[in-house]
N, C-alpha and C positions, 0 to 999 in steps of 0.2 A: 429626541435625537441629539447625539452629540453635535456639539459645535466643530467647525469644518476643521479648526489650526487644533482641536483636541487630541491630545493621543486616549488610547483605550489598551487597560495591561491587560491580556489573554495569556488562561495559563492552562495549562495541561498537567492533571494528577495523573503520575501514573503507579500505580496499584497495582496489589495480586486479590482479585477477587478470591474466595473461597469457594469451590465448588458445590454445587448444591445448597448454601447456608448463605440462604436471603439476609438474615438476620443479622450478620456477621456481614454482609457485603453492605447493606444499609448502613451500619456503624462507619466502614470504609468509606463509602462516598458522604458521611457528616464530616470528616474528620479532614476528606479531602477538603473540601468545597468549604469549609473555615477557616484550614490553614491558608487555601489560595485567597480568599480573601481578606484575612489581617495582613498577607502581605502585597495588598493594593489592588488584587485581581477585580475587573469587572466584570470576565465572560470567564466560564471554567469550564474544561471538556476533560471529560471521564472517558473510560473507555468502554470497548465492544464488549455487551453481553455484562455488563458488569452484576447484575440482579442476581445472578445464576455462574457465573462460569461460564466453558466454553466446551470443552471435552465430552460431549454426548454419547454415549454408547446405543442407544433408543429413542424412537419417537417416543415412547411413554416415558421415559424421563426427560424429556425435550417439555413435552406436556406439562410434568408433574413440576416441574421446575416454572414456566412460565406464569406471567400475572397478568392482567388486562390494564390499557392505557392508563386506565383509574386508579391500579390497584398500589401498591406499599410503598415501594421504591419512587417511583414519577410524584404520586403525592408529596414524598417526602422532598422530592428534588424542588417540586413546585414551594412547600412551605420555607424551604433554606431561601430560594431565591427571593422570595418577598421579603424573608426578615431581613436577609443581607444586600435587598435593593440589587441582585446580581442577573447576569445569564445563565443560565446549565446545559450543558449539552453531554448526555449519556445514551449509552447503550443500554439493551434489554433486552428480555426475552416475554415476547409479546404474547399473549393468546387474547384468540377474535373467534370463537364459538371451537369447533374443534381444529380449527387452522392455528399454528402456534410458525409465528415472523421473527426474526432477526432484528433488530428496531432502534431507533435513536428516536430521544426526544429532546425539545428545547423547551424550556420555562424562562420566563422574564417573572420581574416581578409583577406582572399582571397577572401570572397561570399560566398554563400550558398554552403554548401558540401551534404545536404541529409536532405530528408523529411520523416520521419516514421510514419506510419499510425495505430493507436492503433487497436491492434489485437483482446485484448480479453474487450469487451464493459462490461461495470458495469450498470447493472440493467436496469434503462429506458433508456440510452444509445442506445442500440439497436430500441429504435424505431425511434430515428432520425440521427444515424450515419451509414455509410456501414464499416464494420470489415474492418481493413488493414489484407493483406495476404502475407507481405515482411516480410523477416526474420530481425528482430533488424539489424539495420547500426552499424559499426563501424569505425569509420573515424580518419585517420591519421593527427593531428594536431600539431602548432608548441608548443604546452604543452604538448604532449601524445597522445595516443591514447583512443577515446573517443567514447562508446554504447550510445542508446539513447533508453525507456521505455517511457511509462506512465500508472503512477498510478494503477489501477489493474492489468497491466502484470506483474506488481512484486509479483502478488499471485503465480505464474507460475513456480516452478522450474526450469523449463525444461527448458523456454523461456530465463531466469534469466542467465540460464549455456550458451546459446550459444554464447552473448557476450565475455564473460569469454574465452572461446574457441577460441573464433576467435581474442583475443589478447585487448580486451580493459582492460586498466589500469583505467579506472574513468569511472562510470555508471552514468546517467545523465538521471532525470526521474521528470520532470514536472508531479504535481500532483493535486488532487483534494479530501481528504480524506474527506468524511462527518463526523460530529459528532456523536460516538457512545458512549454508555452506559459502563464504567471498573470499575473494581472494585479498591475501594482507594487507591490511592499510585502506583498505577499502570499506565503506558504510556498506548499509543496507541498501538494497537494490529499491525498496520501498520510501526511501527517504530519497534517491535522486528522481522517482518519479514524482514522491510532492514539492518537492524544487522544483520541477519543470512544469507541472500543472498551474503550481501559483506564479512564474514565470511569462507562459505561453496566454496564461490568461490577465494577468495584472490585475489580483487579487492573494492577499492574504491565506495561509493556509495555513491550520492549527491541528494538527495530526496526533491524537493521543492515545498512545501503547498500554501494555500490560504488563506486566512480572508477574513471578510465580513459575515453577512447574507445575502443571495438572495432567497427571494420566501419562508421565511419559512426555510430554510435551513442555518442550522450551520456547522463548517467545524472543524477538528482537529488541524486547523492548529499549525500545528506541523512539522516544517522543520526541515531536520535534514544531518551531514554528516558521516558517517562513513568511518572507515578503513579496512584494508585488515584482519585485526584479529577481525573484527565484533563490534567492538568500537565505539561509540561513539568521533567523533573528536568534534562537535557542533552540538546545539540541540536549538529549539526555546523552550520557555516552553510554553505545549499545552494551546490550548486555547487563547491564546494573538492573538493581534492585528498585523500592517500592524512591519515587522522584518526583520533585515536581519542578517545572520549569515555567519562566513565563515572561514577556517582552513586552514595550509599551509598543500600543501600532496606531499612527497614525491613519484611521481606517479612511481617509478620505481620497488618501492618494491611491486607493486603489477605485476610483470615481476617472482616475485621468487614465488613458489605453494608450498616450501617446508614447511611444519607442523614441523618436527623432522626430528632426526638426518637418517631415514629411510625413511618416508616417503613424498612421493609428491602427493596434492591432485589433477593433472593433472595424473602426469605418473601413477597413483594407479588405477583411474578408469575402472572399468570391465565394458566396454558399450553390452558387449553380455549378458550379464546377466540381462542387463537393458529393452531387448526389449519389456517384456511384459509392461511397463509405456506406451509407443507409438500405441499400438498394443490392448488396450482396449478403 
C-alpha cells in the first residue's frame, strides 16, 4: 500500500475501440496502458466494452464478440500490469456459459483481483447483456484501495455510496457516454454527476470515455478525473478524439469524510431515515 503523504498518477486512455476486432482493440489497450505509463501512470482505466465495441445489433453478435474472464484481452491486461508494476481497470464483454455480461476488470500486478458485472444496463443494453447482481468490488491494491462501476451505475446514488462505504479511496468506472444534446457552454450531464458522486461521497472518481463513431453513434467522449471535494483534477475536452489524461491523487485524503470543523459525511449519515429510498 502506498504511503499515506503519497500521491498516486491515475490516468484514463480514452480510445475508439474497433467494432467487432478483438485483435485490433488488444493492440489499443497495449498502446494505451504503455503510454499511460512512460508518462508516470500508476492506475490506468480503459473503457466500456473495450474488447468488442459497443453497438450490438444481436444477442448472437453480443455472443460471438464476447470472451470469458480468462480469455485474450484480461490476460493481456493482467500480463501489462505485472510487467509495468501497474493497475488496469477495463471494460469487456463477458461470456459465462451462454449468459454474455457487460463487465469491468481490475489487474494489479499480482493478476486479476475481481470481475464486476454492470448492474444497472443502459437502454438496448438489456436486450443483449444479463444484469450483474454483485455488489461494486473494492480491492486492496499496492496504490490504495480501489471500486470499480460502469457507466450508468454512476446514475445510482445508492450503488455510488456503497463503495464509498466499504473503504474505497479511487472509483474507477470504464465508460461508454453517448452523445447527447446541452445547452451551450455547458459539459456533459455525465461529468457533473461524477463531480457530485466523488463530492457527496469524499472519494476520488476516475471516469473513462470512448471516441470513435460506431453504427451511427456518437460518444461524449469526455473522460474525466475528479477529487474528493467534487473537482475537477483532469478533463478531456468533450467531443475530441482518441486522449489521455491523468492527475497525481493523493488517495489518502480520501480516508478523511470530514466537511468541517463538525461535521463527517460518513459519521453524520441517518441510514434509518433513509429506508424508504430501498423500500420503494
Amino acid at each position: 500500500m502506498a504511503d499515506a503523504a503519497e500521491t498516486v498518477v491515475v490516468a484514463c486512455a480514452q480510445v475508439a475501440p474497433v467494432l467487432g476486432d478483438a485483435a485490433a482493440n488488444r493492440e489499443l489497450a497495449a498502446g494505451a496502458v504503455a503510454g499511460a505509463v512512460a508518462a508516470g501512470a500508476s492506475v490506468v482505466v480503459l473503457p466500456e466494452l473495450l474488447s468488442s465495441g459497443y453497438v450490438f445489433e444481436s444477442v448472437a453478435e453480443a455472443r460471438a464478440w464476447a470472451e470469458p474472464a480468462d480469455g485474450p484481452m484480461v490476460t493481456l491486461w493482467t500480463r501489462l500490469a505485472a510487467g509495468h508494476g501497474a493497475v488496469i481497470v477495463g471494460g469487456f464483454c463477458e461470456s459465462d456459459g451462454d449468459l454474455v455480461y457487460n463487465s469491468a476488470a481490475l489487474v494489479s500486478p499480482d493478476g486479476l483481483q475481481c470481475v464486476y458485472r454492470k448492474a444497472h444496463l443502459w437502454d438496448a443494453e438489456r436486450l443483449w447483456f444479463t444484469p450483474g447482481d454483485g455488489a461494486p468490488p473494492v480491492v486492496a491494491t499496492p496504490f490504495g484501495r480501489i471500486g470499480v462501476l460502469i457507466c450508468y451505475d454512476l446514475e445510482f446514488p445508492e450503488w455510488v455510496r456503497l463503495p464509498a462505504l466499504d473503504g474505497a479511496q479511487l472509483l474507477c468506472a470504464p465508460v461508454n457516454w453517448p452523445a447527447a444534446p446541452r445547452p451551450a457552454g455547458e459539459r456533459p450531464a455525465e461529468v457533473t454527476r461524477v463531480q457530485a458522486g466523488a463530492g457527496v461521497n469524499r472519494m476520488f472518481v476516475a471516469a473513462c470515455d470512448r471516441t470513435g463513431e460506431e453504427r451511427g453513434v456518437a460518444w461524449a467522449a469526455a473522460s474525466v478525473i475528479a477529487d474528493p471535494d467534487g473537482y475537477l483534477l483532469a478533463a478531456v475536452e468533450p467531443g475530441s478524439g482518441p486522449a489521455a489524461i491523468a492527475a497525481e491523487c493523493r488517495l489518502a485524503d480520501a480516508l478523511n469524510k470530514s466537511v468541517s470543523r463538525y461535521s463527517d459525511i460518513h459519521a453524520d449519515r441517518r441510514p434509518g431515515l433513509y429506508r424508504g429510498v430501498t423500500t420503494r
